[in-house]
LUMFI-246821 format. One record per residue (C-alpha): residue in three letters; chain; y, x, z; residue number from 0. Coordinates in Angstrom, 3 decimals. Example, Ala and Ser with C-alpha at 12.3 -4.5 7.8 and 13.67 -1.06 7.14 Angstrom:
LUMFI-246821
<rec><type>Ala</type><mol>A</mol><v>-4.500</v><u>12.300</u><w>7.800</w><seq>0</seq></rec>
<rec><type>Ser</type><mol>A</mol><v>-1.060</v><u>13.670</u><w>7.140</w><seq>1</seq></rec>
***
This chain:
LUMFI-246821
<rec><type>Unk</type><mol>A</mol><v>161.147</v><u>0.858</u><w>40.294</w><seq>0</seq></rec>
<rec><type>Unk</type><mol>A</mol><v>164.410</v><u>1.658</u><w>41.636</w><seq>1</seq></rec>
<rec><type>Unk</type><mol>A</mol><v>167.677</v><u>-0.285</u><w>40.629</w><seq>2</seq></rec>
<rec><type>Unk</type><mol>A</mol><v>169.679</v><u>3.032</u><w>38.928</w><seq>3</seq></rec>
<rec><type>Unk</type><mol>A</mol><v>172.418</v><u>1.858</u><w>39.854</w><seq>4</seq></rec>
<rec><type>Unk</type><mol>A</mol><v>171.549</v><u>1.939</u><w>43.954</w><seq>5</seq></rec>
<rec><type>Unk</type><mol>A</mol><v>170.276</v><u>5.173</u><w>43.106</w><seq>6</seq></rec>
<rec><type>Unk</type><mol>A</mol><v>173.892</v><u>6.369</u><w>41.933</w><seq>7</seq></rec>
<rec><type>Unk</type><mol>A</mol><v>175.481</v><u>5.017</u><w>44.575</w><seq>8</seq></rec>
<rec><type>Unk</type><mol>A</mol><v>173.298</v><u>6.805</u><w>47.007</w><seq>9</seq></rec>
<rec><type>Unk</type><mol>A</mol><v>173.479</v><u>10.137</u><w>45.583</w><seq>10</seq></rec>
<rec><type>Unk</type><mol>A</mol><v>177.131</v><u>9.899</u><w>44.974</w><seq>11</seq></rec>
<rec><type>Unk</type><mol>A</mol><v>177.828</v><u>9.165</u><w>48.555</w><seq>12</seq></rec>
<rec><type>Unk</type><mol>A</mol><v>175.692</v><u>11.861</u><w>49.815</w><seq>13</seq></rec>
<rec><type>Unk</type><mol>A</mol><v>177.262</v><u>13.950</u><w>47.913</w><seq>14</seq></rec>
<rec><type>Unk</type><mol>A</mol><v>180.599</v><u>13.011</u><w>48.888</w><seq>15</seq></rec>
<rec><type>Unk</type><mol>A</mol><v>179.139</v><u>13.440</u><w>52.127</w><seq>16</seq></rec>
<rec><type>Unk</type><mol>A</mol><v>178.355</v><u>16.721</u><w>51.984</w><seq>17</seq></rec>
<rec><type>Unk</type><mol>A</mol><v>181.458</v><u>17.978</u><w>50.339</w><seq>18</seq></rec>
<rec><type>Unk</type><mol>A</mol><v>183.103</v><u>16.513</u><w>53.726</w><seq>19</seq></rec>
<rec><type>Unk</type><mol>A</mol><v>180.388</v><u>17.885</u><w>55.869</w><seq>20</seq></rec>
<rec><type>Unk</type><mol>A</mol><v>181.433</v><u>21.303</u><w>54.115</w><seq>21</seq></rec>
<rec><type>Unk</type><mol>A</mol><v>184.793</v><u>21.094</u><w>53.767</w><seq>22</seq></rec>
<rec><type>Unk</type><mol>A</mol><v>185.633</v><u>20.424</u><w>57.501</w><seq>23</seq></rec>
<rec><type>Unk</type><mol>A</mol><v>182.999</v><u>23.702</u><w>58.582</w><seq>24</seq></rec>
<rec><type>Unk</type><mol>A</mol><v>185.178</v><u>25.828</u><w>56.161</w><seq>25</seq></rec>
<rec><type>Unk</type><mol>A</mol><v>187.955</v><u>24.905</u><w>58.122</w><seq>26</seq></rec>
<rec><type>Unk</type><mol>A</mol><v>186.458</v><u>25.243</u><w>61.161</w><seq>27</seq></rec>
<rec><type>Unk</type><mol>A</mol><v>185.894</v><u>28.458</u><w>60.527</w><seq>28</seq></rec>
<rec><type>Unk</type><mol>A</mol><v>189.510</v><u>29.244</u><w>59.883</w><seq>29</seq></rec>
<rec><type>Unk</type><mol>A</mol><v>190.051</v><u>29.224</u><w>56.730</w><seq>30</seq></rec>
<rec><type>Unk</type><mol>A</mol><v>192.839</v><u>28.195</u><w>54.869</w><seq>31</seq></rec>
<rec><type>Unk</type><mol>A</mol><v>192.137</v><u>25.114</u><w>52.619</w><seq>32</seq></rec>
<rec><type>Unk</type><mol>A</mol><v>195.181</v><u>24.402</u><w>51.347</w><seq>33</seq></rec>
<rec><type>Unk</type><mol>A</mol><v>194.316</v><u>25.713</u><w>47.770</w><seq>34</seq></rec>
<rec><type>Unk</type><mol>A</mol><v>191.791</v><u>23.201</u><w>47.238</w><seq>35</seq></rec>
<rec><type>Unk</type><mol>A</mol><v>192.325</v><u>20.351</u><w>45.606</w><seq>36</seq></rec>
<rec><type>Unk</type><mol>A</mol><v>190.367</v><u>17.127</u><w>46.352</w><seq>37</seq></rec>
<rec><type>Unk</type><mol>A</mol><v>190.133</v><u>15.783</u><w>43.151</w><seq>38</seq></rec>
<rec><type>Unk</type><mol>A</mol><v>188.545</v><u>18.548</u><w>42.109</w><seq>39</seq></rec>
<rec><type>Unk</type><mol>A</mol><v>185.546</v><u>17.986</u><w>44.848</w><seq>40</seq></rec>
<rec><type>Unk</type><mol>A</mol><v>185.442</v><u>14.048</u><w>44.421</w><seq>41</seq></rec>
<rec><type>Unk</type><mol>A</mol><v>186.566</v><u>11.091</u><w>42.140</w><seq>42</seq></rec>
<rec><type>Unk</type><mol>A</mol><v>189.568</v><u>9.008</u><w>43.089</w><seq>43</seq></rec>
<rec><type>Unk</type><mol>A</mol><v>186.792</v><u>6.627</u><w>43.396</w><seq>44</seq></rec>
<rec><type>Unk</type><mol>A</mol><v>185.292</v><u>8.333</u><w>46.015</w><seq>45</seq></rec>
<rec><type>Unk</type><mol>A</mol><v>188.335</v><u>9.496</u><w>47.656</w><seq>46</seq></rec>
<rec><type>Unk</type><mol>A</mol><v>188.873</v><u>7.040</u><w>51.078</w><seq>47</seq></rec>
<rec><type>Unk</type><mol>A</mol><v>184.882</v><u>7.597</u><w>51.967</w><seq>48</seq></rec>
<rec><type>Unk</type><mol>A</mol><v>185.819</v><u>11.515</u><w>51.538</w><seq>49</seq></rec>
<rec><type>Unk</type><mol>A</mol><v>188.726</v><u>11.354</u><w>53.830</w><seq>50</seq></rec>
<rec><type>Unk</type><mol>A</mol><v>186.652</v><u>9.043</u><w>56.284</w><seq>51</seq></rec>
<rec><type>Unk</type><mol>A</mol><v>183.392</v><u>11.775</u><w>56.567</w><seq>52</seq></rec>
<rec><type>Unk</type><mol>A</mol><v>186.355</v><u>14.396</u><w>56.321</w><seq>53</seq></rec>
<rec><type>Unk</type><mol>A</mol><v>188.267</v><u>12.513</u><w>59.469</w><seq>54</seq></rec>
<rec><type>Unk</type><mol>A</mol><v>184.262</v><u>12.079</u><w>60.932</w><seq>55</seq></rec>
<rec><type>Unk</type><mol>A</mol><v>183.331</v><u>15.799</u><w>60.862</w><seq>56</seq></rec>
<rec><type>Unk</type><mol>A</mol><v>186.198</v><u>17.249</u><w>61.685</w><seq>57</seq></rec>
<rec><type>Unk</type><mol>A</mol><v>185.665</v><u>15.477</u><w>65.781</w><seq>58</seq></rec>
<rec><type>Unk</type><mol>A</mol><v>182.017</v><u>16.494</u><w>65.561</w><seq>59</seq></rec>
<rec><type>Unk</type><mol>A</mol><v>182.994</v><u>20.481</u><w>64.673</w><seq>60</seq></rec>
<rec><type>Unk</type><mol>A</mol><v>185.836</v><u>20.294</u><w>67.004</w><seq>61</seq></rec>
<rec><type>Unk</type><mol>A</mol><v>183.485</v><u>18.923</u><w>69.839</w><seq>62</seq></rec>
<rec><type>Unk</type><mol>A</mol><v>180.749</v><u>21.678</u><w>69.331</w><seq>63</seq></rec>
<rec><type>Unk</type><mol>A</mol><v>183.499</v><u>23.975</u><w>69.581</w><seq>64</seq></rec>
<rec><type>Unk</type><mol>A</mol><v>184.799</v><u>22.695</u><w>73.063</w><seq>65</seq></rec>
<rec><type>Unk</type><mol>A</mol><v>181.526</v><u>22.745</u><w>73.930</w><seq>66</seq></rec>
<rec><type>Unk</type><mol>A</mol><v>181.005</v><u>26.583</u><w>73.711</w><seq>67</seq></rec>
<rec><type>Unk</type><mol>A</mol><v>181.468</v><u>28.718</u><w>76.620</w><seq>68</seq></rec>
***
């Protein structure tokens, strides 16, 4: 059996992953994000890995879109 704890840990980052993931396409897509508020998406715990995928997926969007024609 699984340690629950790992498990946690695991989900928890891939959600915080996601919520990155999906916050930098909204932006990508123009709009405004300023209304949000982060602590509202993830825990203050969570909060540098956020800002690391965030920093992370923002260069991979911004790449696909210099690499459209």
């Amino acid at each position: 059996m699984r340690d629950i704890k790992k498990l946690i840990d695991e989900l928890s980052t891939k959600g915080t992953d996601f919520a990155a993931s999906t916050y930098a396409f909204i932006e990508r897509q123009g709009n405004d994000m300023s209304s949000i508020n982060i602590d509202d998406i993830v825990t203050k715990e969570e909060r540098e890995l956020f800002n690391k995928k965030l920093e992370h997926y923002r260069s991979v969007y911004k790449k696909k879109d210099s690499t459209v024609l």
